[in-house]
matplotlib code that plots the C-alpha trace (Angstrom):
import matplotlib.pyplot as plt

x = [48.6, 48.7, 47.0, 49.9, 51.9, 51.1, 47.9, 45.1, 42.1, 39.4, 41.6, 41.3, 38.2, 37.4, 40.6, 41.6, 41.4, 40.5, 42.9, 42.8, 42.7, 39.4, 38.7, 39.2, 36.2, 37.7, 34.7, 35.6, 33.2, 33.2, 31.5, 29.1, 30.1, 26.7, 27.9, 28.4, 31.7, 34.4, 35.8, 39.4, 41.9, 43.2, 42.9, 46.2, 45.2, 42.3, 44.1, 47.0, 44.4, 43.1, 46.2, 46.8, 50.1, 47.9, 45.9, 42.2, 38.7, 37.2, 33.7, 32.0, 31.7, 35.1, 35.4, 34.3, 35.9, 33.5, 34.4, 37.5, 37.7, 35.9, 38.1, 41.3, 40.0, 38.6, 42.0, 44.3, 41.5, 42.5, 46.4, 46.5, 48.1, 46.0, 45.3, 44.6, 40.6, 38.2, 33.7, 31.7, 27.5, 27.4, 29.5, 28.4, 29.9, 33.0, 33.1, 32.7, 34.9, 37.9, 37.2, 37.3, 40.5, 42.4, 40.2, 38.8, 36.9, 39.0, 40.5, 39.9, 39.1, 39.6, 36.9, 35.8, 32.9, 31.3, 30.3, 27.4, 24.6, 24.3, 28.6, 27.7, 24.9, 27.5, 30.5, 28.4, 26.2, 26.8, 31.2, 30.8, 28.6, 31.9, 33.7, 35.5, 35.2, 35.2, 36.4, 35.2, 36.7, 36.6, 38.9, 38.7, 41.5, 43.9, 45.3, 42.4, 42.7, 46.2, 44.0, 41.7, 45.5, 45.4, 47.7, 44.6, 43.9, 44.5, 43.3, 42.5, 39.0, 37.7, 35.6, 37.3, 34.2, 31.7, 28.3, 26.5, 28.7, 30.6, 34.0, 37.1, 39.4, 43.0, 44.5, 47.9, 47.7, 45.7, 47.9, 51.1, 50.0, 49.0, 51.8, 53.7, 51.8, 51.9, 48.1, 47.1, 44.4, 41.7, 39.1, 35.8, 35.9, 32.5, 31.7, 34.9, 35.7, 38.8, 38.1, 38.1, 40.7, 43.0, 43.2, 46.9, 48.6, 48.0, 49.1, 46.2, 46.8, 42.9, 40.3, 36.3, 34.2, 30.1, 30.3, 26.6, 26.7, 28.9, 31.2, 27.9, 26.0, 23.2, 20.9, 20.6, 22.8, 24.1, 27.7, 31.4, 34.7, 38.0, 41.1, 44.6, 47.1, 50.0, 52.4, 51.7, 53.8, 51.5, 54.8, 55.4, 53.8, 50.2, 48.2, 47.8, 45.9, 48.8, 51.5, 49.9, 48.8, 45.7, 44.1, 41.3, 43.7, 46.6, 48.2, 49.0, 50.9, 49.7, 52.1, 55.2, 54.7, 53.1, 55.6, 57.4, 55.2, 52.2, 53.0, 52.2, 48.3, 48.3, 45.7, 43.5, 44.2, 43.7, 40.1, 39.1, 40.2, 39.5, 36.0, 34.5, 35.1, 33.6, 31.1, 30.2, 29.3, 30.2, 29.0, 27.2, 28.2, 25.3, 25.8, 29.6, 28.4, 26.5, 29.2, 31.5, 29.2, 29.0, 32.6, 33.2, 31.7, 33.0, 34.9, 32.4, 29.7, 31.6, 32.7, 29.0, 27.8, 30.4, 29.6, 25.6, 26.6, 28.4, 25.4, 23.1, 25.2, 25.7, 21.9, 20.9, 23.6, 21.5, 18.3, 15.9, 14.5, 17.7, 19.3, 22.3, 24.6, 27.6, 29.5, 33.4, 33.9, 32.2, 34.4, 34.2, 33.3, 35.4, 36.6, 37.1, 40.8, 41.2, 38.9, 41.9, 44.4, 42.0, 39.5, 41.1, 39.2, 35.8, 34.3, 32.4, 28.5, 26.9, 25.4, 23.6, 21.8, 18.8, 15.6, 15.0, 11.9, 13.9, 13.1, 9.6, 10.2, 12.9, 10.3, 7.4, 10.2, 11.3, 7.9, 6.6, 9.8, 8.3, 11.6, 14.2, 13.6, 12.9, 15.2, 17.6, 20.6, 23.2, 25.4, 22.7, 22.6, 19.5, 19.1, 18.1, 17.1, 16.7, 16.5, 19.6, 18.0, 15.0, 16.4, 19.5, 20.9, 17.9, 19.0, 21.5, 20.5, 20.3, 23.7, 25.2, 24.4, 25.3, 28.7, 28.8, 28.0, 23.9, 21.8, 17.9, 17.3, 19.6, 18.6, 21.1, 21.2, 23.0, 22.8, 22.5, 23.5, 20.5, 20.5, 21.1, 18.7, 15.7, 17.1, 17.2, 13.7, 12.2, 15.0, 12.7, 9.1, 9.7, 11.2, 8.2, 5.7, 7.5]
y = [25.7, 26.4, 24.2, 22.3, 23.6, 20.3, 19.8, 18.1, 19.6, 17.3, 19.0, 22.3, 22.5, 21.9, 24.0, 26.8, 30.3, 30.0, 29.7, 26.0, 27.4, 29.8, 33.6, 35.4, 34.0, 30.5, 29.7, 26.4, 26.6, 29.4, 32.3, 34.7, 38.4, 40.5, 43.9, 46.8, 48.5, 48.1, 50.0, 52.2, 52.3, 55.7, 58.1, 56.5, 53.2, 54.1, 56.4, 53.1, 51.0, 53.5, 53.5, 50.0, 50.0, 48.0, 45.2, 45.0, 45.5, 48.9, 48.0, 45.2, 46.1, 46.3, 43.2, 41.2, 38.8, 35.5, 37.0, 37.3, 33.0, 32.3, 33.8, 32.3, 28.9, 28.9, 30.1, 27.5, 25.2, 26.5, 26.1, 30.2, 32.1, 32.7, 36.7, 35.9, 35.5, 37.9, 36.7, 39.0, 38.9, 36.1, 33.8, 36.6, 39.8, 37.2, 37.0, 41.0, 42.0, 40.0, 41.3, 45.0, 44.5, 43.7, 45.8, 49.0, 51.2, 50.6, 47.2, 43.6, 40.0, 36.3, 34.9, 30.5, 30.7, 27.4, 29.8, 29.3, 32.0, 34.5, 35.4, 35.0, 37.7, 39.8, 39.4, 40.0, 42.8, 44.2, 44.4, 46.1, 49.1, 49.7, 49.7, 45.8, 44.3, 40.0, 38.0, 34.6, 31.4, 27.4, 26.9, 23.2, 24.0, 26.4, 28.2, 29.7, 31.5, 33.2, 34.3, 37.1, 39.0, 42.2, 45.2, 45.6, 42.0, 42.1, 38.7, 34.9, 33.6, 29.8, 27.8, 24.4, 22.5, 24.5, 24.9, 23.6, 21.5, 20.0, 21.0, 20.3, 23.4, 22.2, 24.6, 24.2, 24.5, 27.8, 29.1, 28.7, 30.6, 33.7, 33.6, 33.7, 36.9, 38.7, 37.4, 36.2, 33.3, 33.8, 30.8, 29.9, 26.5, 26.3, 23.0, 21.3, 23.2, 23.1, 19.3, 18.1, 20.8, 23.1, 25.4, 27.1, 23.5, 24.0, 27.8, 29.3, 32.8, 33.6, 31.8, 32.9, 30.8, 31.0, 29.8, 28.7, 25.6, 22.6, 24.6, 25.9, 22.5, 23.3, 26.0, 27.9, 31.1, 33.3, 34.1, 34.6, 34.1, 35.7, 33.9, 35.3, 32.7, 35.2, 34.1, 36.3, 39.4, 42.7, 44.8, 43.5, 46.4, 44.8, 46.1, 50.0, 49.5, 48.2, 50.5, 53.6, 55.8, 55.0, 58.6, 56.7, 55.5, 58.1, 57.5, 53.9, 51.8, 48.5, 46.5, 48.4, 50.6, 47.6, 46.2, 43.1, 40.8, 42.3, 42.5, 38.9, 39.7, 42.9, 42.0, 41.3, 44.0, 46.3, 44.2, 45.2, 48.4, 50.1, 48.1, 46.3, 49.5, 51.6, 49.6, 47.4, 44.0, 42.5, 39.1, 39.0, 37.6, 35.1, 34.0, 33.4, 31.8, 29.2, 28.7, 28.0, 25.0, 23.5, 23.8, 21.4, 18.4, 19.7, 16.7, 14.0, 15.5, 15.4, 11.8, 11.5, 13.7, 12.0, 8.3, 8.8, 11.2, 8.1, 5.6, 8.0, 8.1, 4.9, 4.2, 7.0, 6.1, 2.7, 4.2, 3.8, 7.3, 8.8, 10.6, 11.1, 11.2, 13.8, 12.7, 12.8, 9.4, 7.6, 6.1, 7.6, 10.6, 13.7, 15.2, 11.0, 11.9, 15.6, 14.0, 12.0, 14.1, 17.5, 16.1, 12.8, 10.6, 11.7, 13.3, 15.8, 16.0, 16.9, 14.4, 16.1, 14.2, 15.0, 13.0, 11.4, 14.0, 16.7, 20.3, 19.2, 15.8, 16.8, 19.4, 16.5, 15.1, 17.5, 18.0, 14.8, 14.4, 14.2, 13.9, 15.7, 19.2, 21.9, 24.9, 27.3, 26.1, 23.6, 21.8, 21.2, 18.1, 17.7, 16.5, 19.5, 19.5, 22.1, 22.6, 25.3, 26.5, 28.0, 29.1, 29.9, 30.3, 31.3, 35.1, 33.7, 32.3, 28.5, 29.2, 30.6, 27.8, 25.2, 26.6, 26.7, 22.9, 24.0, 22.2, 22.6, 19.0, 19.2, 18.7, 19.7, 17.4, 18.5, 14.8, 15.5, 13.0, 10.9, 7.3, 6.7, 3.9, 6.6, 9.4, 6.8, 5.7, 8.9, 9.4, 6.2, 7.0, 10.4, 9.1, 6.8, 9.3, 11.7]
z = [125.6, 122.4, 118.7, 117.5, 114.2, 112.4, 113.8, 111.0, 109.5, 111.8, 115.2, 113.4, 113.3, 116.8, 118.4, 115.7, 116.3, 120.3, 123.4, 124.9, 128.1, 127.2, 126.6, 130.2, 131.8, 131.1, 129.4, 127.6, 124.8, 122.3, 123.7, 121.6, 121.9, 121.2, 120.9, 118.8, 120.3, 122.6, 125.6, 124.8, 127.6, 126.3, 124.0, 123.1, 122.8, 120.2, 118.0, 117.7, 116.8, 114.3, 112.8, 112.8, 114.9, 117.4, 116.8, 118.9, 118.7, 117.4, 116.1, 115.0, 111.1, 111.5, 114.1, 117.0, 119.1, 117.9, 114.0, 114.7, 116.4, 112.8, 110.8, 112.3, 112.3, 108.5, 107.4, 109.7, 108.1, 104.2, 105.6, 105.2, 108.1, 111.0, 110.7, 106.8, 107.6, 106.9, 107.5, 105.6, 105.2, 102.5, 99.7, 97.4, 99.2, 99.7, 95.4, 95.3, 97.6, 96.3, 93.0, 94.3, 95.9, 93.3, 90.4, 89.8, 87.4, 83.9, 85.1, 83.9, 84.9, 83.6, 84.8, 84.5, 82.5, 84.1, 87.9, 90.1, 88.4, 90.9, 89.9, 86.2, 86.8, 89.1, 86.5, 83.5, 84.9, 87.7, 87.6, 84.2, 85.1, 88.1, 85.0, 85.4, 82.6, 82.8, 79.8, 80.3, 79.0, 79.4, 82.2, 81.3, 78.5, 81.3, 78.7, 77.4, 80.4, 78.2, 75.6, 78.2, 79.1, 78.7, 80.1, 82.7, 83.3, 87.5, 88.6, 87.4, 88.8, 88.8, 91.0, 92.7, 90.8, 89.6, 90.8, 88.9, 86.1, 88.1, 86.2, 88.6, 87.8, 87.2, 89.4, 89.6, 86.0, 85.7, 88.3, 87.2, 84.1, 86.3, 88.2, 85.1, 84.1, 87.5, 88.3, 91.3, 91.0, 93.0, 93.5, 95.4, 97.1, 98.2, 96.6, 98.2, 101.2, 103.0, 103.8, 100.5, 99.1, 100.5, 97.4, 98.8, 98.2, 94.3, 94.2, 94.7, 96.0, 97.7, 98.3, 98.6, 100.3, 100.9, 105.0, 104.6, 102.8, 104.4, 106.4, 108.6, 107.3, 108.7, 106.7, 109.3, 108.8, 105.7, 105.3, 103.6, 104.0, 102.1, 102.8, 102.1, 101.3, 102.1, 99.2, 96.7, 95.9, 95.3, 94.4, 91.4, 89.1, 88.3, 90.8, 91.6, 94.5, 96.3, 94.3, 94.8, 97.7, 99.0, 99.7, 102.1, 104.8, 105.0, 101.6, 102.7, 99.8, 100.6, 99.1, 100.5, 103.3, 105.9, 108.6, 107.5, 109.9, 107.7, 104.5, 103.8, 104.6, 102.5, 100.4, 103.6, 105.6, 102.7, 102.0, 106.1, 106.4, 103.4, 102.0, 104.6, 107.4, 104.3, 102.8, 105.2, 104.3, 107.4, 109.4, 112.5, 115.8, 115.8, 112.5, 113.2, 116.5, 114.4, 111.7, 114.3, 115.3, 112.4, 111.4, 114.4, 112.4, 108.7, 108.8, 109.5, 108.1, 104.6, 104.8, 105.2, 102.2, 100.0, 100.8, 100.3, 96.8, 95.0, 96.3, 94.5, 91.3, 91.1, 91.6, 89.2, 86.6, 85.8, 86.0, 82.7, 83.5, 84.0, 80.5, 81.9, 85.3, 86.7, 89.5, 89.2, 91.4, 88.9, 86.5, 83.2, 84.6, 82.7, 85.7, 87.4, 87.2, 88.4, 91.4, 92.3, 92.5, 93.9, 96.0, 97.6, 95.4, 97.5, 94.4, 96.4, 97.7, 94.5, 92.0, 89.0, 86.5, 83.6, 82.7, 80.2, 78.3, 78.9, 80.9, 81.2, 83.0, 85.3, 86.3, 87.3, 89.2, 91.3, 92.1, 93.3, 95.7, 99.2, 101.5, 99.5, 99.6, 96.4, 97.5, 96.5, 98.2, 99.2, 101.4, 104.3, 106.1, 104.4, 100.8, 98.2, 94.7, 92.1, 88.3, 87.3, 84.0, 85.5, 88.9, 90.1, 86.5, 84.7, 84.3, 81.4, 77.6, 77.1, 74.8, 78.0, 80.4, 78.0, 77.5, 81.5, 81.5, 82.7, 80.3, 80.5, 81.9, 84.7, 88.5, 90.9, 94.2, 96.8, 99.3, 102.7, 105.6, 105.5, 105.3, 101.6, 100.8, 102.3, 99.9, 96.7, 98.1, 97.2, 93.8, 92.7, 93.6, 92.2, 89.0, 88.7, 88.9, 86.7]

ax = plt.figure().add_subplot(projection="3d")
ax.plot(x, y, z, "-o")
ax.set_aspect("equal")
plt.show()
């Protein structure tokens, strides 16, 4: 028994990446493997795993057979081949690695300049001192991205809808323009997942995702996921790492010297064997155990989220107190008709909005909010709120986050999958008292 070719994203999520008929035990449910290593037959057998002329378990860092069920099911979920998975410790590693598997030291970026803080502060700071440099434009206008080209440039970078503006990227736009160059576009989907979007459909060529918002769903773990879409061509003269010998793992060229069944996951199989084995940002077991959980419900948890988001824009969007409202279902929203053709019309689970006073009233809000949680994240099943400017993005200037769509007032709400007239109950009373 085996998941169907054609199978949909809600039977995905429950079947892909396991056997129907159980692991060896024929256990039924997913089982969690809690170890560090695994047994060799042979000397034989180890050394042609080594070499990757076998495919099996060597080490956790490296792999374990729960990962390895996550990984395979959150790339048949993206549409990507089924070995194109890699989990790694967090959304951030998953942002970093990418980047340092297609740059290095000398080598440059075209980065979105609308991303979720914590890759601002990366891109801006931390790339730079590796020596990748990030030009930054307004992917709003795709061909600004033309204008940050340079005989270095090695990748195109964007966020489906950016965390937390809101901005839908036009991606079949932005990457036809780096395919044209030699690029391949690289985007983190966190805020649509593979529910909503399914990035390789509109030429997307990888895909980062942070695992602990709505794929997981639950707050309860920290993770990543890199998915290879297989379709890009790493021969083509833009990217050393592939073109050259690669003096870590036996003068490997990763984009020509990989059997024809591989070559398609090159960028992936380079990612695990040469940075995650050697600098180890790996998931654990548990973690993928819990992810795995949640994935199961991904699609009616988000039908969910979605619903309850456009009752609280709609509620918020006629509010005295309210300044202003972001949602792209609501009509007249900028993004209302890149929502229609990326996102099914859904418009996502995030509404953000600012109060009328300013920084200073949007503060008293969020803090007289009794069911709706104040915390740094989203995409639980619970309802969070948060004020950008002075958390998550509060390492930029003001003229930084309002070119990234991040102005002062703004509270981010990620809705969770309560009853929406409780979660506009406490919207109001907090309004009220703010």
């Amino acid at each position: 028994m085996s998941l169907p070719k054609d199978a949909d994203i809600d039977t995905i999520c429950v079947h892909g990446g396991y056997p129907l008929e159980g692991d060896g035990a024929t256990a039924r449910a997913l089982p969690l493997h809690r170890t560090t290593s695994y047994q060799f037959k042979s000397v034989k057998h180890a050394a042609d795993l080594f070499a990757l002329s076998e495919f099996g378990n060597i080490y956790t860092r490296l792999g374990n057979p729960t990962i390895d069920m996550l990984e395979k099911r959150v790339s048949l979920m993206h549409g990507g081949p089924e070995l194109g998975g890699l989990a790694v410790s967090s959304g951030t590693a998953a942002v970093l690695n990418a980047i340092q598997n297609v740059a290095e030291a000398g080598d440059n970026i075209v980065s979105a300049n609308n991303l979720y803080g914590g890759s601002m502060t990366m891109f801006q700071h931390i790339l730079p001192k590796m020596g990748i440099t990030v030009t930054f434009v307004d992917p709003k206008v795709p061909e600004n991205f033309l204008a940050g080209i340079n005989e270095k440039t090695r990748a195109f970078f964007c966020e489906t809808c950016s965390n937390p503006a809101l901005d839908i990227s036009d991606l079949e736009a932005i990457s036809a323009l780096a395919h044209k160059n030699g690029l391949p576009l690289i985007v983190d989907d966190t805020f649509t997942t593979a529910y909503l979007q399914r990035p390789f459909d509109h030429g997307v060529d990888v895909v980062v995702t942070s695992l602990t918002k709505w794929t997981g769903g639950h707050g309860t773990a920290i993770g990543g996921c890199i998915i290879d879409g297989g379709s890009f061509d790493w021969t083509a003269g833009r990217h050393p790492l592939y073109d050259e010998p690669d003096t870590s793992y036996h003068g490997v060229k990763w984009g020509h010297d990989l059997p024809v069944t591989l070559q398609p996951i090159a960028f992936i199989l380079r990612l695990r064997t040469n940075l995650l084995r050697n600098t180890g940002a790996c998931l654990s077991p548990d973690n993928a155990w819990m992810f795995l959980q949640g994935i199961e419900t991904l699609p009616l948890r988000m039908e969910k989220h979605c619903s309850n988001s456009l009752a609280v824009a709609q509620y918020l969007k006629g509010h005295p107190c309210v300044e202003w409202v972001r949602y792209p279902s609501l009509p007249g929203d900028p993004m209302y008709d890149l929502n229609q053709k990326y996102l099914k019309g859904k418009g996502g689970s995030m509404v953000v909005f600012g109060c009328k006073g300013g920084r200073e009233v949007s503060g008293k809000f969020i803090g007289a909010l009794g069911l709706i949680s104040h915390v740094a994240n989203v995409g639980d099943a619970k309802t969070l709120a948060i004020n950008p400017a002075t958390t998550t993005h509060s390492q930029m200037s003001e003229d930084e986050m309002r070119a990234g769509g991040v102005p002062p007032e703004m509270v981010r709400l990620s809705i969770g999958i309560e009853n929406p007239n409780d979660i506009i109950k406490d919207l109001e009373q907090a309004l009220q008292l703010s």
